[in-house]
VOMAR-665888 format. One record per atom (N, C-alpha, C): atom name; residue number from 1; x, y, z. Coordinates in Angstrom, 2 decimals, padded with zeros to 5 digits. Layout:
BEGIN
+----+-----+---------+---------+---------+
:  a :   k :    east :   north :      up :
+----+-----+---------+---------+---------+
: CA : NUM :       X :       Y :       Z :
...
+----+-----+---------+---------+---------+
// end
This chain:
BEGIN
+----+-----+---------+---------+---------+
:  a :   k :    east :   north :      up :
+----+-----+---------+---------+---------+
:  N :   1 :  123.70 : -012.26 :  040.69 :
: CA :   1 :  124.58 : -012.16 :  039.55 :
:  C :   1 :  125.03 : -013.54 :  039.10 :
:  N :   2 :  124.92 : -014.80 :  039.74 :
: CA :   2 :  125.36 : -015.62 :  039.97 :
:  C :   2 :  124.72 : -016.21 :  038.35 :
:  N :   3 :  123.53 : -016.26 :  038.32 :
: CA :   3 :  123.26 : -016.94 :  036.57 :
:  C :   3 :  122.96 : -016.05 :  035.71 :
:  N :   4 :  123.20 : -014.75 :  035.70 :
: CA :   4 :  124.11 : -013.89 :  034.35 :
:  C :   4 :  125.38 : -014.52 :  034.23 :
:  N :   5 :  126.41 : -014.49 :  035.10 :
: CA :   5 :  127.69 : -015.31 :  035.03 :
:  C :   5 :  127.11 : -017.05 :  034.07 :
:  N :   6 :  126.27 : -017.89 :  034.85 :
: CA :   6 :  126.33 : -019.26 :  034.37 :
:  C :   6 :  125.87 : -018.36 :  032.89 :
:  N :   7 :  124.88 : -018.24 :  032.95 :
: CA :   7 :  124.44 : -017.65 :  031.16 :
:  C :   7 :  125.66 : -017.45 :  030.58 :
:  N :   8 :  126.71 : -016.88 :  030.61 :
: CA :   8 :  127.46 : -016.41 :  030.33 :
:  C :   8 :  128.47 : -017.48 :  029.87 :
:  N :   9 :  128.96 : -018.29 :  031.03 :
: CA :   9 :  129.57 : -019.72 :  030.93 :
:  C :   9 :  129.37 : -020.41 :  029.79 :
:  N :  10 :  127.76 : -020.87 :  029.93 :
: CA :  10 :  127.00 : -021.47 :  028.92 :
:  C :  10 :  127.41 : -021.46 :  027.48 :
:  N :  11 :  126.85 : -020.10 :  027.24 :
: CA :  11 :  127.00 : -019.82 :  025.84 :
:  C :  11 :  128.78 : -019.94 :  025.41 :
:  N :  12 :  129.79 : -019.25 :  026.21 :
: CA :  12 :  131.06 : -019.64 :  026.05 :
:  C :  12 :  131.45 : -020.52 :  025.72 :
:  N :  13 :  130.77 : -022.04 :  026.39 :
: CA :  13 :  131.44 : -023.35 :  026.18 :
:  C :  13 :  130.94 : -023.60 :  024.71 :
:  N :  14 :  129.80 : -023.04 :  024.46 :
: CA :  14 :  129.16 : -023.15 :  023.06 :
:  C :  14 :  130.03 : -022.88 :  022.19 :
:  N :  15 :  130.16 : -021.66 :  022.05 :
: CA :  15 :  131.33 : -020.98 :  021.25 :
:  C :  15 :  132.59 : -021.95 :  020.94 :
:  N :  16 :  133.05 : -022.22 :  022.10 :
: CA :  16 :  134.28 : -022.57 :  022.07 :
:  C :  16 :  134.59 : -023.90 :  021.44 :
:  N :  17 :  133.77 : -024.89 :  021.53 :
: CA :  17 :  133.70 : -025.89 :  020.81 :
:  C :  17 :  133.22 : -025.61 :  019.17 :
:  N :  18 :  132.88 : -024.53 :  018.44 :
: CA :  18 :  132.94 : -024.77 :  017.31 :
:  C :  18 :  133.94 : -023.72 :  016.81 :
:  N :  19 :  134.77 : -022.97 :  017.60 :
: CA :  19 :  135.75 : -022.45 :  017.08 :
:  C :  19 :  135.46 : -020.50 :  016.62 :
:  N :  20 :  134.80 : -020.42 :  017.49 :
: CA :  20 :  134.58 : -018.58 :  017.40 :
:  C :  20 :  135.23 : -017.79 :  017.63 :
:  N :  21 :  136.59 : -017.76 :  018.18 :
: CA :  21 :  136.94 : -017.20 :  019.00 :
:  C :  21 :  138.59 : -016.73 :  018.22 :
:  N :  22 :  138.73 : -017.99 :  016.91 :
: CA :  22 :  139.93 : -017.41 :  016.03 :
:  C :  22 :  140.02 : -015.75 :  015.30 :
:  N :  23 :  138.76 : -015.09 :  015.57 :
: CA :  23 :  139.47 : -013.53 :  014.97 :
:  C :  23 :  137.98 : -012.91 :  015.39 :
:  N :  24 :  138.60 : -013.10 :  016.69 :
: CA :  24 :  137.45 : -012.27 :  017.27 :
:  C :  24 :  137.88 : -010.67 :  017.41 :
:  N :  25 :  137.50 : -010.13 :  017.71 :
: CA :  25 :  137.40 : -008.59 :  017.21 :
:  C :  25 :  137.00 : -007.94 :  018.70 :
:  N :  26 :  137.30 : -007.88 :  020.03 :
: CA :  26 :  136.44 : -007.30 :  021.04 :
:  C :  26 :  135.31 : -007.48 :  020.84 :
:  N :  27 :  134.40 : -008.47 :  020.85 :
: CA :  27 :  133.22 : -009.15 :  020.47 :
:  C :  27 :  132.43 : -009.18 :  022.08 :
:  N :  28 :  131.76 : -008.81 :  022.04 :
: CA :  28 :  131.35 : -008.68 :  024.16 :
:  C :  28 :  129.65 : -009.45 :  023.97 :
:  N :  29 :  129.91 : -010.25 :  024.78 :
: CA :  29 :  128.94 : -010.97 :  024.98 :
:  C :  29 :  128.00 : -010.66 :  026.39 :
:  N :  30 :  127.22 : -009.71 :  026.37 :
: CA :  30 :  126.21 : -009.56 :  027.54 :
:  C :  30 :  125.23 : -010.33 :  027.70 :
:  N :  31 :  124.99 : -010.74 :  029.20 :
: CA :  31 :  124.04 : -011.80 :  029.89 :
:  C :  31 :  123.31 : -010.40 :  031.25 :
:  N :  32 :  121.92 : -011.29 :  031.34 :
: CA :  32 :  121.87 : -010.95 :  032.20 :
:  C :  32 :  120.47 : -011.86 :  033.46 :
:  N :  33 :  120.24 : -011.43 :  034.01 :
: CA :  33 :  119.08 : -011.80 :  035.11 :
:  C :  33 :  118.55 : -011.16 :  035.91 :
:  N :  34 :  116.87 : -010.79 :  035.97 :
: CA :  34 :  116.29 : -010.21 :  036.67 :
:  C :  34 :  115.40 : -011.33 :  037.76 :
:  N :  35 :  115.56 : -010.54 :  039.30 :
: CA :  35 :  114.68 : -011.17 :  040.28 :
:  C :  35 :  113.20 : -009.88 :  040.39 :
:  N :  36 :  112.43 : -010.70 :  041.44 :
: CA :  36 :  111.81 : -009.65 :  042.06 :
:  C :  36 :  111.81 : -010.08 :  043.43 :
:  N :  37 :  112.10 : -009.15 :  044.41 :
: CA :  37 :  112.08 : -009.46 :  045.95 :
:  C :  37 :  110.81 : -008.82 :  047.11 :
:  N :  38 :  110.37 : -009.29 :  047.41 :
: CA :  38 :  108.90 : -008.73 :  047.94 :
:  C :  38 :  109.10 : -009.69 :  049.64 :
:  N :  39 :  109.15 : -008.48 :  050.63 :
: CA :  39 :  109.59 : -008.60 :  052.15 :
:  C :  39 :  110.66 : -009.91 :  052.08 :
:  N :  40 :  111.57 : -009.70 :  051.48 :
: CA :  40 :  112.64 : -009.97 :  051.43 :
:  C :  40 :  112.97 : -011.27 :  050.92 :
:  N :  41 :  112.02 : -011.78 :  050.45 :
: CA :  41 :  112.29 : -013.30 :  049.79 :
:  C :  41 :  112.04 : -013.08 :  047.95 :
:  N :  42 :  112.83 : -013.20 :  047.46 :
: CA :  42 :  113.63 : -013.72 :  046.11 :
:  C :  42 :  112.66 : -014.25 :  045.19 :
:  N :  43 :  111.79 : -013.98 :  044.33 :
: CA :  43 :  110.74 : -014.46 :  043.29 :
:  C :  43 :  111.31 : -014.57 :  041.97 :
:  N :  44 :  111.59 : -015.69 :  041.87 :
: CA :  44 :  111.67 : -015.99 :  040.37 :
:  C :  44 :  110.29 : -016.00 :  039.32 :
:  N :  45 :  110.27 : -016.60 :  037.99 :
: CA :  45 :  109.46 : -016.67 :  037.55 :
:  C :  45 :  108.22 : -017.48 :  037.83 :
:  N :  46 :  106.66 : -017.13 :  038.26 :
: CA :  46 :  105.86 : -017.81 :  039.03 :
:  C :  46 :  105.81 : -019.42 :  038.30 :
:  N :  47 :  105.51 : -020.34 :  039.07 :
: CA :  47 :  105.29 : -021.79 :  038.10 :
:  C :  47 :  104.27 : -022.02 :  037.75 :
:  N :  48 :  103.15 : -021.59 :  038.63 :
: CA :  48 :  101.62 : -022.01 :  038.04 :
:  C :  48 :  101.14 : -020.71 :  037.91 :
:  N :  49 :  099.63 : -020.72 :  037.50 :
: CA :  49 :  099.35 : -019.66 :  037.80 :
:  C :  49 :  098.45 : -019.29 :  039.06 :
:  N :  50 :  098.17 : -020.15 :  039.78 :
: CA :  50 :  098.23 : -019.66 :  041.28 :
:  C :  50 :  099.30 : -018.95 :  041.86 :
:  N :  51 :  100.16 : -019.26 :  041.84 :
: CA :  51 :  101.27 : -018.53 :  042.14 :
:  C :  51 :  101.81 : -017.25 :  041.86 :
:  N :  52 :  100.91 : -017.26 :  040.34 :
: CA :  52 :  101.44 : -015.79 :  039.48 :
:  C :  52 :  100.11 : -015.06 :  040.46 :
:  N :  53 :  098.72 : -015.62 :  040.14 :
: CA :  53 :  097.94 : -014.55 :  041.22 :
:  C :  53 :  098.42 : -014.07 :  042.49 :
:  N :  54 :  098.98 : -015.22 :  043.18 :
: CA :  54 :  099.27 : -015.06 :  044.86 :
:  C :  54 :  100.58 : -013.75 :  044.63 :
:  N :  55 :  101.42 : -014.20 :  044.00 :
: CA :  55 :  102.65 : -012.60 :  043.62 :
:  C :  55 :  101.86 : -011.45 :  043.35 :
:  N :  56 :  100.84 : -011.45 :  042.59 :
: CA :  56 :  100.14 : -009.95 :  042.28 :
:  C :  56 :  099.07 : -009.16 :  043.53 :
:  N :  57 :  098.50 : -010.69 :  043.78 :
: CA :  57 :  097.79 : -010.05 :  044.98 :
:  C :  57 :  098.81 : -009.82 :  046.04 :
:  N :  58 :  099.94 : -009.92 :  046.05 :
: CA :  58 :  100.56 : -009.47 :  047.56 :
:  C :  58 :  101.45 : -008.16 :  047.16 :
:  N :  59 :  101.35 : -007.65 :  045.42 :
: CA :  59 :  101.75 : -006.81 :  045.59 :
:  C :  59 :  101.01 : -005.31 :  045.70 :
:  N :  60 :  099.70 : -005.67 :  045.29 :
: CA :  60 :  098.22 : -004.80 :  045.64 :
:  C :  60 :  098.33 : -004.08 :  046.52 :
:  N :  61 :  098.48 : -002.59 :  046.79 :
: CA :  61 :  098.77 : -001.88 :  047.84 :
:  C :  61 :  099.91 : -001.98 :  048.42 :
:  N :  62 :  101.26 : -002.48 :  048.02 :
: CA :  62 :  102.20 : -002.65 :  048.52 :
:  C :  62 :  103.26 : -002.06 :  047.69 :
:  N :  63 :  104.52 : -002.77 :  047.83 :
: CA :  63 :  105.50 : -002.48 :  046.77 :
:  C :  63 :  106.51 : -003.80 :  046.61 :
:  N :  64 :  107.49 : -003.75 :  045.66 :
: CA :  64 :  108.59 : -004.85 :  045.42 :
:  C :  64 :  109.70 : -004.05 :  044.75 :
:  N :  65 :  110.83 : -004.76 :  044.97 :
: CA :  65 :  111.86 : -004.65 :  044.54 :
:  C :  65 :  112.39 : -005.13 :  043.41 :
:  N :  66 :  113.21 : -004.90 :  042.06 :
: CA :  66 :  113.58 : -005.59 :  041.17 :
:  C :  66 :  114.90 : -005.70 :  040.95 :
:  N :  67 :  115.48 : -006.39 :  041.19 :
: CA :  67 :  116.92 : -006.21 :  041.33 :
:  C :  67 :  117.63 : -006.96 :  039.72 :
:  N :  68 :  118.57 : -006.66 :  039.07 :
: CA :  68 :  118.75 : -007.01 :  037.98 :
:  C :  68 :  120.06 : -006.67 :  038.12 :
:  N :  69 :  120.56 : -008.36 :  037.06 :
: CA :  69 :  121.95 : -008.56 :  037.47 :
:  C :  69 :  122.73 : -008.46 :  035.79 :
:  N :  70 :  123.73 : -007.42 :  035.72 :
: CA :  70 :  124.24 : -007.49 :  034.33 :
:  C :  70 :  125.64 : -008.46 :  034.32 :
:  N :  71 :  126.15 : -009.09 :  033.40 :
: CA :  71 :  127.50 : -009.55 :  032.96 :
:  C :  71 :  128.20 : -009.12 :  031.74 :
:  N :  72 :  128.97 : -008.50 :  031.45 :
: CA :  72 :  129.87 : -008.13 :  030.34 :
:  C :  72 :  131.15 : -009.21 :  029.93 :
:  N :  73 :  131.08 : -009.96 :  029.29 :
: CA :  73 :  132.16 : -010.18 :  029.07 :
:  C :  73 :  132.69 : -010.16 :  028.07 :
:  N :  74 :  134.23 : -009.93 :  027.53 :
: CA :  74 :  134.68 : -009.69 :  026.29 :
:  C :  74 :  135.67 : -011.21 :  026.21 :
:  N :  75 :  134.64 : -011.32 :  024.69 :
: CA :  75 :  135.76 : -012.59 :  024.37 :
:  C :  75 :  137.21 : -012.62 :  023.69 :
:  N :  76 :  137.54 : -011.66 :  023.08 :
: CA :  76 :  138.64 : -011.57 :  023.26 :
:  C :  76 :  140.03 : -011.88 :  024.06 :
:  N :  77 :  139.52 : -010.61 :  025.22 :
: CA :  77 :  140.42 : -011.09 :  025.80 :
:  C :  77 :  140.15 : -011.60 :  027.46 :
:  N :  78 :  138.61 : -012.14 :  027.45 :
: CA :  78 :  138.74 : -012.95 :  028.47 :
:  C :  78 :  138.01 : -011.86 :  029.65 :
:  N :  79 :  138.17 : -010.47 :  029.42 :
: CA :  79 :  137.89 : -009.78 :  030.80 :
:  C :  79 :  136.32 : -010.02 :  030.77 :
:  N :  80 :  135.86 : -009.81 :  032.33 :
: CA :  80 :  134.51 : -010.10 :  032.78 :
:  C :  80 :  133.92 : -009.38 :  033.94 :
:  N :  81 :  133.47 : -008.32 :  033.66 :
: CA :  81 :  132.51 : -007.06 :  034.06 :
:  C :  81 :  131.08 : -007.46 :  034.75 :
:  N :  82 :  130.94 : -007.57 :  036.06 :
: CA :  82 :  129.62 : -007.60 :  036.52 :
:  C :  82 :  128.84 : -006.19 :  037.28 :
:  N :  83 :  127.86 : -006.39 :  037.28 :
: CA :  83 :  127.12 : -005.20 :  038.38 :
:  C :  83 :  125.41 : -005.90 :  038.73 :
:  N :  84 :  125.03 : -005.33 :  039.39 :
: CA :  84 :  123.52 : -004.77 :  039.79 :
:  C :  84 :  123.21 : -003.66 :  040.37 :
:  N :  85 :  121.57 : -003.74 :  039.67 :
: CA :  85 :  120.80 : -002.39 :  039.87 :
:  C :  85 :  119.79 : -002.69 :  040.52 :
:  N :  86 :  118.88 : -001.77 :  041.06 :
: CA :  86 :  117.93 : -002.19 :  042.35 :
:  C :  86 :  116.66 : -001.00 :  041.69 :
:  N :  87 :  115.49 : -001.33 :  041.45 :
: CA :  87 :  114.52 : -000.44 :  041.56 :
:  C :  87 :  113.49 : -001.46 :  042.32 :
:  N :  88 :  112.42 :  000.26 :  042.93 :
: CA :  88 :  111.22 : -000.46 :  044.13 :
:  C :  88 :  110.25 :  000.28 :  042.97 :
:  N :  89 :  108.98 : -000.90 :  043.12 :
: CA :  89 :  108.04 : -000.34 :  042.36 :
:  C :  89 :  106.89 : -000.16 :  043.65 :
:  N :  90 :  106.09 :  000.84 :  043.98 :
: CA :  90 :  105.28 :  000.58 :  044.53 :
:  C :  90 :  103.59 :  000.55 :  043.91 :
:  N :  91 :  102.85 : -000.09 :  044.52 :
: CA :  91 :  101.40 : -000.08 :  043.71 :
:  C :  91 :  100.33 :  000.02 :  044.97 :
:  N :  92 :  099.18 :  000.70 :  043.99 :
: CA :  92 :  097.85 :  000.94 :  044.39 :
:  C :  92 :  097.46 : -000.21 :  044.34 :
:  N :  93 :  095.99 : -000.80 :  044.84 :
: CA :  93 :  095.31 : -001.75 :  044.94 :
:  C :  93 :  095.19 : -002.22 :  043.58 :
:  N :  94 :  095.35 : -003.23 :  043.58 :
: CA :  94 :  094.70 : -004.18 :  042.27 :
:  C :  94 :  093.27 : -004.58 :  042.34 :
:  N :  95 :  092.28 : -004.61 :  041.62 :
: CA :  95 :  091.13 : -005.45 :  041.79 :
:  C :  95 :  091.56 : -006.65 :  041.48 :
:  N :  96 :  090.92 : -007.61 :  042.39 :
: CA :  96 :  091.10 : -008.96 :  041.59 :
:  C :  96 :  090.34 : -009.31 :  040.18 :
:  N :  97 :  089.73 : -008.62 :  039.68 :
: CA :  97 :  088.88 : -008.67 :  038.26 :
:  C :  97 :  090.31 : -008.40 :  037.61 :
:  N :  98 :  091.10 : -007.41 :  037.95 :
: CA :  98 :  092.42 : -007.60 :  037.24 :
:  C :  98 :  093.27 : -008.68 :  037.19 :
:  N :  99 :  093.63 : -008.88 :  038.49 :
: CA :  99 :  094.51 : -010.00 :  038.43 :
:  C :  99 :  093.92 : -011.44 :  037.60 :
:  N : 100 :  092.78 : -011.50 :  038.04 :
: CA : 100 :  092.52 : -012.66 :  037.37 :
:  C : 100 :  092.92 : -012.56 :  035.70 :
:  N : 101 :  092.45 : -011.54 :  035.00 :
: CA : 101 :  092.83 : -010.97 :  033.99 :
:  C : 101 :  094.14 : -011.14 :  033.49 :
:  N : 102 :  094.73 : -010.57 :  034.30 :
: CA : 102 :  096.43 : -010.77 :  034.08 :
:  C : 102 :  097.11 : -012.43 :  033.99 :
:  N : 103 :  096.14 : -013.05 :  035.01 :
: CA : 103 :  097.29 : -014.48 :  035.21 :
:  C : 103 :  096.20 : -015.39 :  034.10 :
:  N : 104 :  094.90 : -014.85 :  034.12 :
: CA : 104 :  094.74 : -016.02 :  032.39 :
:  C : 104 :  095.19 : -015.62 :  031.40 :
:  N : 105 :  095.99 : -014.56 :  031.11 :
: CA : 105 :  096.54 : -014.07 :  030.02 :
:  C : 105 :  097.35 : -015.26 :  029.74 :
:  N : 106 :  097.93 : -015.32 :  030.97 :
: CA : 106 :  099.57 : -016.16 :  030.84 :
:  C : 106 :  101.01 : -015.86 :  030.87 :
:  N : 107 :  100.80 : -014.21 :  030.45 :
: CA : 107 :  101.99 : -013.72 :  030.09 :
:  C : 107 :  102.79 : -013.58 :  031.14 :
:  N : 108 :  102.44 : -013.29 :  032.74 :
: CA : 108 :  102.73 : -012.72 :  033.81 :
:  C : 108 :  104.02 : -014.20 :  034.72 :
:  N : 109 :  103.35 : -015.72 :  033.94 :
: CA : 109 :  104.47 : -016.94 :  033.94 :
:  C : 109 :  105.82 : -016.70 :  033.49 :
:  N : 110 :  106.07 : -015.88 :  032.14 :
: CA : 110 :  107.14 : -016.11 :  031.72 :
:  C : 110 :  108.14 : -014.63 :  032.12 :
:  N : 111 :  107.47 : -013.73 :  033.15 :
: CA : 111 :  108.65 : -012.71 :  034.07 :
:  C : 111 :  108.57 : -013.11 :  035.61 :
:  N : 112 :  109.95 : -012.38 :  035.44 :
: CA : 112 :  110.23 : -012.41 :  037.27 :
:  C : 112 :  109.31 : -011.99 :  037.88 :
:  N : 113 :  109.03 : -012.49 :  039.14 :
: CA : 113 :  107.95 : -012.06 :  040.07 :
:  C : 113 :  106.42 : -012.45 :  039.61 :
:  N : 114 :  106.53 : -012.36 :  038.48 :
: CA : 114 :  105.08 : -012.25 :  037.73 :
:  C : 114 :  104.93 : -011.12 :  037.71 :
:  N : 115 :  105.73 : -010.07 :  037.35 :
: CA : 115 :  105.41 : -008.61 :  037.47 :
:  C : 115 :  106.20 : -007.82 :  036.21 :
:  N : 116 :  105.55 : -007.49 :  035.54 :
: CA : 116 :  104.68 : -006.93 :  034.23 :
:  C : 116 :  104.63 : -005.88 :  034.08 :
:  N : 117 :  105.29 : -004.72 :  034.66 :
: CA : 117 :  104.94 : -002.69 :  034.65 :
:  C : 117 :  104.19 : -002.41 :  032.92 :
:  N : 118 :  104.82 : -002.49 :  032.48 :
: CA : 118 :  104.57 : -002.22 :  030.91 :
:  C : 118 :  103.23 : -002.67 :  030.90 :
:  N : 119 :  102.53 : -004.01 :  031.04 :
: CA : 119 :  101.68 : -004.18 :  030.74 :
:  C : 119 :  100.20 : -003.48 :  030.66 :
:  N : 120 :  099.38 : -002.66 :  029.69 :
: CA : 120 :  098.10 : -002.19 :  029.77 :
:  C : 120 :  097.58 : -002.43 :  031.03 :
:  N : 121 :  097.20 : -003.81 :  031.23 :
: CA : 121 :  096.78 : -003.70 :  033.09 :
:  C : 121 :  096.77 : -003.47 :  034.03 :
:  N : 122 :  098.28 : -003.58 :  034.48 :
: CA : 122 :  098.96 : -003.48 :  035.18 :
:  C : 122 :  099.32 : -001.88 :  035.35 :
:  N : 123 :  100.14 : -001.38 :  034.46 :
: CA : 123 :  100.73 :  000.04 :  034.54 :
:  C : 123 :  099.42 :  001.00 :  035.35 :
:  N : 124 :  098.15 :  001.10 :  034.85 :
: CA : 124 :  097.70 :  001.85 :  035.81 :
:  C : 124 :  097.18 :  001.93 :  037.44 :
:  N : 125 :  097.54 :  000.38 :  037.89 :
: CA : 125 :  098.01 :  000.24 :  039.23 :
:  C : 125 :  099.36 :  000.91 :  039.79 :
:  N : 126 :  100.38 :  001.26 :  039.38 :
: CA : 126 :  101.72 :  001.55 :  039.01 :
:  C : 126 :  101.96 :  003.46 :  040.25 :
:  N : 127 :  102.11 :  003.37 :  041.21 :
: CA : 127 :  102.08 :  004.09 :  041.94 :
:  C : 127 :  103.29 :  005.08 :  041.63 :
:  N : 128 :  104.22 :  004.42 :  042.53 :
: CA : 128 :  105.76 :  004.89 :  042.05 :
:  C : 128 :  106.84 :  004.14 :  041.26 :
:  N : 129 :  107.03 :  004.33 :  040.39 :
: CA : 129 :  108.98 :  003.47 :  040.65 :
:  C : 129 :  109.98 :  004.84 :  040.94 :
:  N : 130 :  110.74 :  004.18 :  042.15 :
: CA : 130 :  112.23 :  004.59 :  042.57 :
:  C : 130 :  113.19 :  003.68 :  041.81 :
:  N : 131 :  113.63 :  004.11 :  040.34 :
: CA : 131 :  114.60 :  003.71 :  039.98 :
:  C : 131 :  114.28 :  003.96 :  038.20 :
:  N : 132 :  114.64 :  003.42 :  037.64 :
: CA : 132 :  114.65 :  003.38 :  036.00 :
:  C : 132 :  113.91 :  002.55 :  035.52 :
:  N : 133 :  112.86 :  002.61 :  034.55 :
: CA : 133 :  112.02 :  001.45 :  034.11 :
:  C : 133 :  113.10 :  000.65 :  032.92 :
:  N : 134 :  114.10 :  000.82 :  032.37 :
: CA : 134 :  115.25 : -000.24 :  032.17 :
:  C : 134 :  115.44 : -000.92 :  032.81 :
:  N : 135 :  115.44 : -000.56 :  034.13 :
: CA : 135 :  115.90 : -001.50 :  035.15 :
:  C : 135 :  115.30 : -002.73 :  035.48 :
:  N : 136 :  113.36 : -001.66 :  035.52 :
: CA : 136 :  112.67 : -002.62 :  035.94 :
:  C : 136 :  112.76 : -004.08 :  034.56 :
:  N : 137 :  112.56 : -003.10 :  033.53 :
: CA : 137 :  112.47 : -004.52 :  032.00 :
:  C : 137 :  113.16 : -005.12 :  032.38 :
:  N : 138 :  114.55 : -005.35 :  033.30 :
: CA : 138 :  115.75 : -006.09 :  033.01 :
:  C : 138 :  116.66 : -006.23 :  032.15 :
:  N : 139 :  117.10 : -004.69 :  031.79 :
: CA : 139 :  118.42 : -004.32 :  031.48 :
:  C : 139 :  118.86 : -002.95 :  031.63 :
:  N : 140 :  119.58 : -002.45 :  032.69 :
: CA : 140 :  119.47 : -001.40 :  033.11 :
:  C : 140 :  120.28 : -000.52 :  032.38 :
:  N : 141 :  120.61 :  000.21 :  031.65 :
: CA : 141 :  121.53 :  000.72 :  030.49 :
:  C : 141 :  122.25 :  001.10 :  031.16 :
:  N : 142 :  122.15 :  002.58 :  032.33 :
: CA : 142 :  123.82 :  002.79 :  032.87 :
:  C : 142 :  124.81 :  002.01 :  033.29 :
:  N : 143 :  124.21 :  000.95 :  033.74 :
: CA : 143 :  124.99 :  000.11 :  034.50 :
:  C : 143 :  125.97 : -000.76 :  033.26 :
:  N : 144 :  124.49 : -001.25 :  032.37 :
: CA : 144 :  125.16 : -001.95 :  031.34 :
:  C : 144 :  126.55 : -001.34 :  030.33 :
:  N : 145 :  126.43 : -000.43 :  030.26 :
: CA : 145 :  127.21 :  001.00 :  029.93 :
:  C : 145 :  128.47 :  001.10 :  030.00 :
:  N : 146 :  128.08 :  001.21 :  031.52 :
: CA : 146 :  129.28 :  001.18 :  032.67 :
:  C : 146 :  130.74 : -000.10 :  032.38 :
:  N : 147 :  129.62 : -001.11 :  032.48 :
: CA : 147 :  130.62 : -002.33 :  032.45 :
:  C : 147 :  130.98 : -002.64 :  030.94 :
:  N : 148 :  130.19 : -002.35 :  029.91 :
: CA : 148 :  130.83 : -002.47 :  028.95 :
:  C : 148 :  132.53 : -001.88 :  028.40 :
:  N : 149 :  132.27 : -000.40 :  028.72 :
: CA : 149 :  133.26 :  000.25 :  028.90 :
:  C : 149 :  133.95 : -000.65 :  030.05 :
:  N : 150 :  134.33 : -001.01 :  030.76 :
: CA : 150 :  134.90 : -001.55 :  031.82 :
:  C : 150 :  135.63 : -002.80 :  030.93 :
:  N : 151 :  134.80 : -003.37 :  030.18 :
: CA : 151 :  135.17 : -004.27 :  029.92 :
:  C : 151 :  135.77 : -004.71 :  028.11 :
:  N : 152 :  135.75 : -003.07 :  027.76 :
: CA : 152 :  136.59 : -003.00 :  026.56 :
:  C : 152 :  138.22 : -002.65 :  027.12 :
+----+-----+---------+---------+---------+
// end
């Protein structure tokens, strides 16, 4: 949750230096951040694309976790609403004729994990998800929901 909060910061200090904040209206500014966690270590977005292959091939017959972090905050009056949500995706084998596929695309660099559900390729590897595919996109609506209300 820690850089939904900085996101959050960020854009605030933005604001605040040009003066947004004189007739603000319950104006709620949501941030957020998605990981992926696979046997228990923390995947951000891959850097090369070796890396994006090595994430896909280890999730081939396996599964991962997506954990996604929301922030609510209302500028108004200052209140600040956090949560997270947790879905496991599990998958069938990948061919590597896929993966390779997937990481010259490119697209698989700019998400967490390097992991892509939605994607044509990908999705019919797509075994189970335990949880909400909101979740998995990285923005989980109940939650987001939740804290909004929380934070009106």
């Amino acid at each position: 949750m820690a850089l939904a909060e900085a996101k959050a910061d960020a854009i605030i200090s933005r604001l605040q230096t040009v003066d947004h904040f004189k007739d603000v209206h319950s104006t709620l500014l949501i941030t957020a951040d998605t990981v992926v966690v696979y046997e228990g270590i923390i995947r951000e977005k891959p850097s090369s694309k070796e890396e994006a292959r090595q994430f896909i091939k280890d999730y081939s017959g396996g599964h991962a976790s997506v954990v996604g972090s929301v922030v609510v905050t209302n500028l108004k009056t200052g209140t600040r609403k956090g949560g997270w949500d947790m879905a496991e995706v599990y998958f069938h084998d990948i061919p590597d004729d896929v993966i390779d596929s997937l990481v010259e695309e490119g697209i698989m660099l700019n998400v967490a994990g390097g992991l892509m559900l939605e994607h044509p390729l990908t999705l019919p590897f797509v075994d189970t998800v335990v949880g909400t595919a909101d979740s998995i996109m990285g923005l989980p609506k109940i939650l987001t929901e939740k804290l909004i209300q929380e934070a009106l």
